[in-house]
Structures are given as C-alpha cells and as structure tokens.
mmCIF file of the N, C-alpha and C atoms, coordinates in Angstrom:
data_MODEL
# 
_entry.id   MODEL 
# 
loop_
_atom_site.group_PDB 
_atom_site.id 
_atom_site.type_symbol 
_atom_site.label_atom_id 
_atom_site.label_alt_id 
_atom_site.label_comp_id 
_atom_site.label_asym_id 
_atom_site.label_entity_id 
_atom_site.label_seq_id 
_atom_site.pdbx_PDB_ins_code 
_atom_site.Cartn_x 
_atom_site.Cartn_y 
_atom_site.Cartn_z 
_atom_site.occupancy 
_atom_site.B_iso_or_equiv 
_atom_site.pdbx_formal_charge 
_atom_site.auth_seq_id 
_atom_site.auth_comp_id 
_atom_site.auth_asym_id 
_atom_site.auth_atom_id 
_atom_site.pdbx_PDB_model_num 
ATOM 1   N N  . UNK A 1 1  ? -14.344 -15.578 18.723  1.00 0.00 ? 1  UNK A N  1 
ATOM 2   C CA . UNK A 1 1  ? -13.130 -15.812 17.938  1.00 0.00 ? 1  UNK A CA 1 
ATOM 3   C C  . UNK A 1 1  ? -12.204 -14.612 18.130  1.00 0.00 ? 1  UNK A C  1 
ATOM 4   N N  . UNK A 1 2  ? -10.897 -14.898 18.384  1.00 0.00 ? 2  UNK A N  1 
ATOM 5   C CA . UNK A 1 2  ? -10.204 -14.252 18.798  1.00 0.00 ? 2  UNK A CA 1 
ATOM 6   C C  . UNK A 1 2  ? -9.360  -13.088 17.224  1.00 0.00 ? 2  UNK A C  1 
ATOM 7   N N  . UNK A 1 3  ? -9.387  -11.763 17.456  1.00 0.00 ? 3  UNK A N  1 
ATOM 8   C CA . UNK A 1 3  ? -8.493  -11.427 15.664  1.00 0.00 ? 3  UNK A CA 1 
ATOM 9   C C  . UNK A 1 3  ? -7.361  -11.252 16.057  1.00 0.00 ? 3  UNK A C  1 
ATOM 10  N N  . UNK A 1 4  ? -7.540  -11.572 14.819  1.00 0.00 ? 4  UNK A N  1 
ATOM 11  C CA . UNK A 1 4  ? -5.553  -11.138 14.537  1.00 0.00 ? 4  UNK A CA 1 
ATOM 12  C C  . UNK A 1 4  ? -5.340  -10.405 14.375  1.00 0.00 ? 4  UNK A C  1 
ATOM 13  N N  . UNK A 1 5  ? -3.914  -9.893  15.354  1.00 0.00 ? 5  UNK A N  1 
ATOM 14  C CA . UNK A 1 5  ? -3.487  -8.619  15.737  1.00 0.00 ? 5  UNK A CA 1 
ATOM 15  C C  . UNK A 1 5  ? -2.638  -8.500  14.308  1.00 0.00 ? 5  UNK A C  1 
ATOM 16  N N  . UNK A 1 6  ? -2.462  -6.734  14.133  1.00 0.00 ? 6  UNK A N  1 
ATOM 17  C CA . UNK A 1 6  ? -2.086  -6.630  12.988  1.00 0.00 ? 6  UNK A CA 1 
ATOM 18  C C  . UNK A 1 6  ? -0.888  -6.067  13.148  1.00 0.00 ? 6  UNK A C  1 
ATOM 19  N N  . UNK A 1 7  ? 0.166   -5.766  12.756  1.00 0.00 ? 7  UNK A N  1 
ATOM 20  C CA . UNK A 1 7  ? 1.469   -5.186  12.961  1.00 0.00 ? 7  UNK A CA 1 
ATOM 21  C C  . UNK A 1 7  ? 1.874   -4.297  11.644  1.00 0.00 ? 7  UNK A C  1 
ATOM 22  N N  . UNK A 1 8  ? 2.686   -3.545  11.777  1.00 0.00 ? 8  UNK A N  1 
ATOM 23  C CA . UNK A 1 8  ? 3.498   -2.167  10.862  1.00 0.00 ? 8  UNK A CA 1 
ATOM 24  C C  . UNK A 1 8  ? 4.271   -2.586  10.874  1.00 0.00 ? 8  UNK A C  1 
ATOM 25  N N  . UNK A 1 9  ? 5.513   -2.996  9.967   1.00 0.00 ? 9  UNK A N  1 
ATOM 26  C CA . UNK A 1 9  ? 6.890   -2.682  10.144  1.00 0.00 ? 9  UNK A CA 1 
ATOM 27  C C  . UNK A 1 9  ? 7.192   -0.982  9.146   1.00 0.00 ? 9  UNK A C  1 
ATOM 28  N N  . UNK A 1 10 ? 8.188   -0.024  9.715   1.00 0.00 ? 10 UNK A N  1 
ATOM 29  C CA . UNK A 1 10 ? 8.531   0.814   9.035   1.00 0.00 ? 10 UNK A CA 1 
ATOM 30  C C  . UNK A 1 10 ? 9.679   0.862   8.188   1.00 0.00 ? 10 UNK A C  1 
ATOM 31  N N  . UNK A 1 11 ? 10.576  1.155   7.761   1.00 0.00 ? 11 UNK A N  1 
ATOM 32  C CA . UNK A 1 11 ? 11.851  1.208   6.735   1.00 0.00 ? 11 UNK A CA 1 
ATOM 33  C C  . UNK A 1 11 ? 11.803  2.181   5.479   1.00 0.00 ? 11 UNK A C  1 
ATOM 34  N N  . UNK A 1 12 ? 13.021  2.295   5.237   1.00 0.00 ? 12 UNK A N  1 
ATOM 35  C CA . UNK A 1 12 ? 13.684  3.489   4.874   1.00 0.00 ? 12 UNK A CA 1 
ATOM 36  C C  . UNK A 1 12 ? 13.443  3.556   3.013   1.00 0.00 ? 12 UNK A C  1 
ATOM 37  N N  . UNK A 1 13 ? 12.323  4.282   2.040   1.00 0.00 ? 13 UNK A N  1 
ATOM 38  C CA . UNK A 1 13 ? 12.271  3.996   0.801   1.00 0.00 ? 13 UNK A CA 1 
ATOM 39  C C  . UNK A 1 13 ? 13.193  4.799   0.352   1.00 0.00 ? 13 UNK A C  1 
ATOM 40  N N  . UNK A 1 14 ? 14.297  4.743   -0.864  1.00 0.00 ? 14 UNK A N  1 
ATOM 41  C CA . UNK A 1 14 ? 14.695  5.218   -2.127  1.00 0.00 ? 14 UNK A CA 1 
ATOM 42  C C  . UNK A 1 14 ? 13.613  5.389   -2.786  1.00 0.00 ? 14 UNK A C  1 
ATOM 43  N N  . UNK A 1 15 ? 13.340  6.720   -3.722  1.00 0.00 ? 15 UNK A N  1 
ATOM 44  C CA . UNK A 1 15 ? 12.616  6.780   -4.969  1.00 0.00 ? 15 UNK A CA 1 
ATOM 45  C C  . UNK A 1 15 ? 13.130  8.025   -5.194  1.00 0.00 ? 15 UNK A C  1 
ATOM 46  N N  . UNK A 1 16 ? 12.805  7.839   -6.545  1.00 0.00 ? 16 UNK A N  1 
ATOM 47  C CA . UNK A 1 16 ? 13.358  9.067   -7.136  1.00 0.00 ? 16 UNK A CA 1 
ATOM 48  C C  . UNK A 1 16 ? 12.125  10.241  -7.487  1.00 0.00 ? 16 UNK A C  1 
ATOM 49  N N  . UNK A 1 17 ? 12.818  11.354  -7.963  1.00 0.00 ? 17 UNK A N  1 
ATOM 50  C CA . UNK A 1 17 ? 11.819  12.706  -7.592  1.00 0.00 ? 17 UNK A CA 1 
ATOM 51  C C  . UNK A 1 17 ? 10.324  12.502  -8.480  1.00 0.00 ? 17 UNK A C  1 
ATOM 52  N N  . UNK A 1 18 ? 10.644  11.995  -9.785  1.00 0.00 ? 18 UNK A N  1 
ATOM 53  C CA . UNK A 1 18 ? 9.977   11.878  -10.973 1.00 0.00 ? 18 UNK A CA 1 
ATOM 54  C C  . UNK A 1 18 ? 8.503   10.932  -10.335 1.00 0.00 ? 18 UNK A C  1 
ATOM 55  N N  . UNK A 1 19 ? 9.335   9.476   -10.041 1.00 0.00 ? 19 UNK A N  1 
ATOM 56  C CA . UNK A 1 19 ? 8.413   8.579   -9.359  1.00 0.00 ? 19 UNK A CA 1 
ATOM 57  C C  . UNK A 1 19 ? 7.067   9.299   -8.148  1.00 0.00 ? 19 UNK A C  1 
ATOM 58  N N  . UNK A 1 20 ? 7.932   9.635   -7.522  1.00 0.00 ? 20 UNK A N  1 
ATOM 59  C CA . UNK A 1 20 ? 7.749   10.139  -6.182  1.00 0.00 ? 20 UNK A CA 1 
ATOM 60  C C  . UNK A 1 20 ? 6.610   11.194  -6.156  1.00 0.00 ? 20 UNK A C  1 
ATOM 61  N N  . UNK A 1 21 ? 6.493   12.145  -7.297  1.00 0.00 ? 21 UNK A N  1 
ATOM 62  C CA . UNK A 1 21 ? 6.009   13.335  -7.493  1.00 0.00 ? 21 UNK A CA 1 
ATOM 63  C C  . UNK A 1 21 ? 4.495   12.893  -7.982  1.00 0.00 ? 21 UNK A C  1 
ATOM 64  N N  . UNK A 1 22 ? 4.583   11.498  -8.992  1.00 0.00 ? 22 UNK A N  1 
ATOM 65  C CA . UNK A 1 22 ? 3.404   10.810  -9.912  1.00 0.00 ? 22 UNK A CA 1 
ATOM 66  C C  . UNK A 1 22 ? 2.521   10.323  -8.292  1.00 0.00 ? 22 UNK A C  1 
ATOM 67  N N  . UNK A 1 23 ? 3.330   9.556   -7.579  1.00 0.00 ? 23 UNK A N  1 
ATOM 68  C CA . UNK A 1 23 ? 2.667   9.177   -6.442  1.00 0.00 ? 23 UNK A CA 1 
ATOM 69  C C  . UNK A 1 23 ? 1.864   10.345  -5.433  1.00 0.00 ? 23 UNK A C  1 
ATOM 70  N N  . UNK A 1 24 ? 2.246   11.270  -5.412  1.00 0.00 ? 24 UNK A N  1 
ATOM 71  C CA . UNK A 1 24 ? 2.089   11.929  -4.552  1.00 0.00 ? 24 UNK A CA 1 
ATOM 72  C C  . UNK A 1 24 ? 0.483   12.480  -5.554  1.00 0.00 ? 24 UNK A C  1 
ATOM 73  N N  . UNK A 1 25 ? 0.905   13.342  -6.579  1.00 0.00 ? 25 UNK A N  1 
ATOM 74  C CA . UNK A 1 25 ? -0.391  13.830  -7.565  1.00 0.00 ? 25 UNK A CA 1 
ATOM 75  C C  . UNK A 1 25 ? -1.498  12.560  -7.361  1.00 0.00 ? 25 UNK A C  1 
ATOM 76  N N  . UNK A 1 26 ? -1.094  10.892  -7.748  1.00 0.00 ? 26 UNK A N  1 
ATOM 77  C CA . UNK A 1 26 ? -2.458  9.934   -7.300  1.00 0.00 ? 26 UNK A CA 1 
ATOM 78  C C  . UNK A 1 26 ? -2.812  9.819   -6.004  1.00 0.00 ? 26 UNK A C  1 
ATOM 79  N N  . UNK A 1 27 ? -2.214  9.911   -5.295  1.00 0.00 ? 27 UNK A N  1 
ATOM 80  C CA . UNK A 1 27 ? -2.612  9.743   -3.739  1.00 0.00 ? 27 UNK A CA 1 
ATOM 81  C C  . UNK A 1 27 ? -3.560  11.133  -3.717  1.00 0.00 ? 27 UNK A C  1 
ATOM 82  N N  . UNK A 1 28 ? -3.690  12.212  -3.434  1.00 0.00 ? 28 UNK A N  1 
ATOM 83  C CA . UNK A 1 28 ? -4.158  13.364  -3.205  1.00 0.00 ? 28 UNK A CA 1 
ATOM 84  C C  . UNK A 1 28 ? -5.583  13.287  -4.729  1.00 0.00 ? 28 UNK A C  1 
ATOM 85  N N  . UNK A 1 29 ? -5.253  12.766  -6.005  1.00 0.00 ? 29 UNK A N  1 
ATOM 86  C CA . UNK A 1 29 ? -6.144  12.631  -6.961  1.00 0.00 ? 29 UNK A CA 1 
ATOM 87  C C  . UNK A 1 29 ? -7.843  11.351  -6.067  1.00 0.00 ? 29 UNK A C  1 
ATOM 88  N N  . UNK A 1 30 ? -7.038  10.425  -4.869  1.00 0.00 ? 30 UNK A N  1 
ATOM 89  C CA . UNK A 1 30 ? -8.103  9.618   -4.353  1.00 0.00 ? 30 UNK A CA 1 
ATOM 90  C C  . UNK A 1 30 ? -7.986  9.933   -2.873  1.00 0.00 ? 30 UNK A C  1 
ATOM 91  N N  . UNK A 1 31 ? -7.610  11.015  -2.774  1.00 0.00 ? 31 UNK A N  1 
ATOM 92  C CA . UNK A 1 31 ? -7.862  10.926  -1.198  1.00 0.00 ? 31 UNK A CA 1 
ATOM 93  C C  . UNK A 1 31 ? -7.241  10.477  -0.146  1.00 0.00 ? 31 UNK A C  1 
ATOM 94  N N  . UNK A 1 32 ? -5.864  10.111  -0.538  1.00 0.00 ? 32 UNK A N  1 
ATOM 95  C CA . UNK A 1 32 ? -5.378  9.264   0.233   1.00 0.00 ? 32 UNK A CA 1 
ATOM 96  C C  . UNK A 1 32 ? -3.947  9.871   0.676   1.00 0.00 ? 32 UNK A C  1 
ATOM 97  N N  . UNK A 1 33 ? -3.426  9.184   1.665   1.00 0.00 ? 33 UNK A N  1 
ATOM 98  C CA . UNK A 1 33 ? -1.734  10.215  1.917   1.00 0.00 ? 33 UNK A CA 1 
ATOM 99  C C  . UNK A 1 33 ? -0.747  9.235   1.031   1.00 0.00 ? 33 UNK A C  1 
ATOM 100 N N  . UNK A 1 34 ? 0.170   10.146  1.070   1.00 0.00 ? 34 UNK A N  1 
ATOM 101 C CA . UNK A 1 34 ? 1.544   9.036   0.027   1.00 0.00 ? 34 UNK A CA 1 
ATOM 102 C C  . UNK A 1 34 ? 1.851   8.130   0.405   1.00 0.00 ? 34 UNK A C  1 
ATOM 103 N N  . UNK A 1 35 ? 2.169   7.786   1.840   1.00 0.00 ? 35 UNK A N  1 
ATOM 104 C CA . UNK A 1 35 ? 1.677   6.314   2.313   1.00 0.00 ? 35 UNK A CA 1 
ATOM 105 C C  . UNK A 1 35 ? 0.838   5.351   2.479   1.00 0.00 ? 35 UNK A C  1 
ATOM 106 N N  . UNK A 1 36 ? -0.405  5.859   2.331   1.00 0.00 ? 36 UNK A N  1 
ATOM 107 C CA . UNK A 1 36 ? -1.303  4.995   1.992   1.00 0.00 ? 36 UNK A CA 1 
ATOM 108 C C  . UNK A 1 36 ? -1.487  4.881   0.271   1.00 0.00 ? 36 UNK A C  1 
ATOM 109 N N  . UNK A 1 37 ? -0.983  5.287   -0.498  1.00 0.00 ? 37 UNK A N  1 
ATOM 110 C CA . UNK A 1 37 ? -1.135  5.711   -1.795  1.00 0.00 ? 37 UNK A CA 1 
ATOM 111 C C  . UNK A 1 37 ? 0.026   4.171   -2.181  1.00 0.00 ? 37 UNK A C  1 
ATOM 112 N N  . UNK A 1 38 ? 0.966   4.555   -1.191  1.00 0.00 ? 38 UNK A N  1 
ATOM 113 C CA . UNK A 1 38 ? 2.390   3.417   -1.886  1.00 0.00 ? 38 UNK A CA 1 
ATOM 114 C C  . UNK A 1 38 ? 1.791   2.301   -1.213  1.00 0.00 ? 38 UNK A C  1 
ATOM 115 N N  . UNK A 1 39 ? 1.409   2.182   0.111   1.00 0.00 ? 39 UNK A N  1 
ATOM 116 C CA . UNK A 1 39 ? 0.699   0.379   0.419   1.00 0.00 ? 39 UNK A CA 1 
ATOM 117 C C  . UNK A 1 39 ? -0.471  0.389   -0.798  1.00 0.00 ? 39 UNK A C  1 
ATOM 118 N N  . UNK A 1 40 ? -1.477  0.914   -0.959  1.00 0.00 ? 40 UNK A N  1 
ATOM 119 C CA . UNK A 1 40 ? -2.146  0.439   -1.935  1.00 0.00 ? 40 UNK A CA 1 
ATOM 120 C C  . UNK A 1 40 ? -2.356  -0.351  -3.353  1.00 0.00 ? 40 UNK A C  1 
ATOM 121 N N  . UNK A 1 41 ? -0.525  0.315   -3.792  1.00 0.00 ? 41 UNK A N  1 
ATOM 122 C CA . UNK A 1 41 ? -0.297  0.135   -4.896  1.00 0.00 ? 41 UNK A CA 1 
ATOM 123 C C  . UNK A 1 41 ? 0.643   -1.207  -4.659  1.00 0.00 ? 41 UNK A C  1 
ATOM 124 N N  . UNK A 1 42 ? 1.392   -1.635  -3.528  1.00 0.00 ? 42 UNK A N  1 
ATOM 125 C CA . UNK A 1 42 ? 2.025   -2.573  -2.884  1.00 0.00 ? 42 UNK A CA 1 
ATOM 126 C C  . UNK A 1 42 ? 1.088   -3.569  -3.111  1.00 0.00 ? 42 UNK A C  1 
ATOM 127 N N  . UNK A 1 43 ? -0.118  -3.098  -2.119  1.00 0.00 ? 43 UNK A N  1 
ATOM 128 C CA . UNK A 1 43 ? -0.776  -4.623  -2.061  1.00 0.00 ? 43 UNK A CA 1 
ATOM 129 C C  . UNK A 1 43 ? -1.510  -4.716  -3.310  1.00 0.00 ? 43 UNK A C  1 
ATOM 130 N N  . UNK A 1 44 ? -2.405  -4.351  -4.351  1.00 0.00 ? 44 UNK A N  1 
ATOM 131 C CA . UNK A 1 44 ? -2.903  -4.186  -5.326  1.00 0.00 ? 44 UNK A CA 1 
ATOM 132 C C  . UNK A 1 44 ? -1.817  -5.282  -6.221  1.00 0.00 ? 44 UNK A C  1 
ATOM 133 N N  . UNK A 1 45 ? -0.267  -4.749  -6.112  1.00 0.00 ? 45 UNK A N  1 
ATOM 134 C CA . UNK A 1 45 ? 0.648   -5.891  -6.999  1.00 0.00 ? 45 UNK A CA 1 
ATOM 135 C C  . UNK A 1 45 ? 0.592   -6.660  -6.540  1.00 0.00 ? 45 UNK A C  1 
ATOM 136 N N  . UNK A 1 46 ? 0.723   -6.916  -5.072  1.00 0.00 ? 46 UNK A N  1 
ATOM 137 C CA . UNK A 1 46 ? 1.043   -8.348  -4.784  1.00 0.00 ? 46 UNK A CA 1 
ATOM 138 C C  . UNK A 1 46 ? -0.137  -9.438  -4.600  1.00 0.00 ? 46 UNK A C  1 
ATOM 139 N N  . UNK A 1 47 ? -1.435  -8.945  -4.688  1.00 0.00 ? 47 UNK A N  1 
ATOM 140 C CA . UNK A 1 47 ? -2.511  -9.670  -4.586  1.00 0.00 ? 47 UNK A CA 1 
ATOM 141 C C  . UNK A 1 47 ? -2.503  -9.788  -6.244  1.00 0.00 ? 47 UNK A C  1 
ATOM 142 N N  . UNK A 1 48 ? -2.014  -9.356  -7.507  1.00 0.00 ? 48 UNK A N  1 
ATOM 143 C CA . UNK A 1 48 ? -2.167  -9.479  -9.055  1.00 0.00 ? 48 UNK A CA 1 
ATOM 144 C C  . UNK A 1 48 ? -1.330  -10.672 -9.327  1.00 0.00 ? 48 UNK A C  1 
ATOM 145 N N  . UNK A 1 49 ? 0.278   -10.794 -8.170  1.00 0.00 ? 49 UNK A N  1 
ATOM 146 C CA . UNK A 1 49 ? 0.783   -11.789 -8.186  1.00 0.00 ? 49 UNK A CA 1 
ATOM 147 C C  . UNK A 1 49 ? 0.546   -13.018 -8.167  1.00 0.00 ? 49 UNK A C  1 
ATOM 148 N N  . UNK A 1 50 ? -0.306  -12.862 -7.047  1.00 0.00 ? 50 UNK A N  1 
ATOM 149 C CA . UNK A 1 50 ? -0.823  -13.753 -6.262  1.00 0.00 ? 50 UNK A CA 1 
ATOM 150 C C  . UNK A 1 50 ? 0.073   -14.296 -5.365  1.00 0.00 ? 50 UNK A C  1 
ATOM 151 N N  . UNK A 1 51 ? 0.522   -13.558 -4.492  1.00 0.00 ? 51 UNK A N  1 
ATOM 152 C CA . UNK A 1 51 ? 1.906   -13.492 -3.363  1.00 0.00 ? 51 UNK A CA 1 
ATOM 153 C C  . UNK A 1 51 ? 1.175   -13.532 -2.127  1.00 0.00 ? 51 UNK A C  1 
ATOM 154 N N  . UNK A 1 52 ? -0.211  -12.797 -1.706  1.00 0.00 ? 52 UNK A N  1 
ATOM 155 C CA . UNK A 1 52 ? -1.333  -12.848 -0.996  1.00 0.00 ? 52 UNK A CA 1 
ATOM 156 C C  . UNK A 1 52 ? -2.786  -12.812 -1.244  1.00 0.00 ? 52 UNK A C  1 
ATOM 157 N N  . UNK A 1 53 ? -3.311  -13.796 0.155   1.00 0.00 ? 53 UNK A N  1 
ATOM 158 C CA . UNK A 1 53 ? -4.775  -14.400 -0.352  1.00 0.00 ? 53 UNK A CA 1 
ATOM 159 C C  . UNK A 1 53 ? -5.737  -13.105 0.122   1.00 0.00 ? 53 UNK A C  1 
ATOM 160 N N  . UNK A 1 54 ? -6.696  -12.719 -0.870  1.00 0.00 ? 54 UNK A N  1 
ATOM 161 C CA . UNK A 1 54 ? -7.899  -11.806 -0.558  1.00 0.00 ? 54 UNK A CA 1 
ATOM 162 C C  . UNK A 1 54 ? -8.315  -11.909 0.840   1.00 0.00 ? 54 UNK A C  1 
ATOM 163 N N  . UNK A 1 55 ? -8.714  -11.299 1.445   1.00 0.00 ? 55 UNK A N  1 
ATOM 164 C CA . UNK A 1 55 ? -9.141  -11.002 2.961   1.00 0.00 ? 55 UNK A CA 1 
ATOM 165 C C  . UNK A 1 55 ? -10.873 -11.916 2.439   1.00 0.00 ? 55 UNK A C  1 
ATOM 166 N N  . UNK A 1 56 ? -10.946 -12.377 3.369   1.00 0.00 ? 56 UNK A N  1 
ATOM 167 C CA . UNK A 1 56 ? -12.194 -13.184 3.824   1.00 0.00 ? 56 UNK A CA 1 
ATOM 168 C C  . UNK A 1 56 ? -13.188 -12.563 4.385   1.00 0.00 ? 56 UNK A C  1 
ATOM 169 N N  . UNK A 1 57 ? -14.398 -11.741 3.952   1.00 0.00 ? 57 UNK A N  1 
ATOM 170 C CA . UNK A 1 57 ? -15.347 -11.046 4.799   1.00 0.00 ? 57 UNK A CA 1 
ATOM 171 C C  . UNK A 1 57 ? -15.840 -12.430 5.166   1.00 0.00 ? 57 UNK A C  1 
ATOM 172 N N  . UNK A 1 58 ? -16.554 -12.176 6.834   1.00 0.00 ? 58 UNK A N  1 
ATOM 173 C CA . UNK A 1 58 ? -17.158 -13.071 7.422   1.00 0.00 ? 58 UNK A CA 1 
ATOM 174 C C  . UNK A 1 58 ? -18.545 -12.381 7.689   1.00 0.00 ? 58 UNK A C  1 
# 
C-alpha cells in the first residue's frame, strides 16, 4: 500500500507579544519548539471541532 505523501504549507502569523510569550514558556515547558507547540495546539482544536478525522493506526 502505497502512503500518503504529506505536505507543509508555510505563511506569515500575527500574534501578539503577550500570546506569543505564553506559547513559547508551553512549548519549552513539553519539549517542543514554538512551532511545533502552535501545530499542536492547531490540531488538538481542530480534532475538538471535529474539522478532522483521528489518524487510523494500522
């Protein structure tokens, strides 16, 4: 079975210092960089939405 290739798009965030500063203290509080800190918290909402389906272990 063939996977699916995965893709990045990049683009330009606004946030402000206050925001920005909380993110940065949780990201580094788990280990993680501020970009992986902001997808986490991205997908975490949008899977609460239910905007996307849970990944399928096989």
């Amino acid at each position: 079975m063939a996977k699916k290739e995965s893709t990045t798009k990049s683009f330009v965030l606004r946030i402000d210092q206050d925001m920005m500063d909380a993110i940065e203290k949780w990201a580094a509080d788990e280990f993680r960089s501020t970009n992986g800190q902001i997808q986490y918290i991205l997908d975490q909402a949008l899977r609460k939405a239910g905007r996307v389906k849970k990944d399928k272990k096989e």
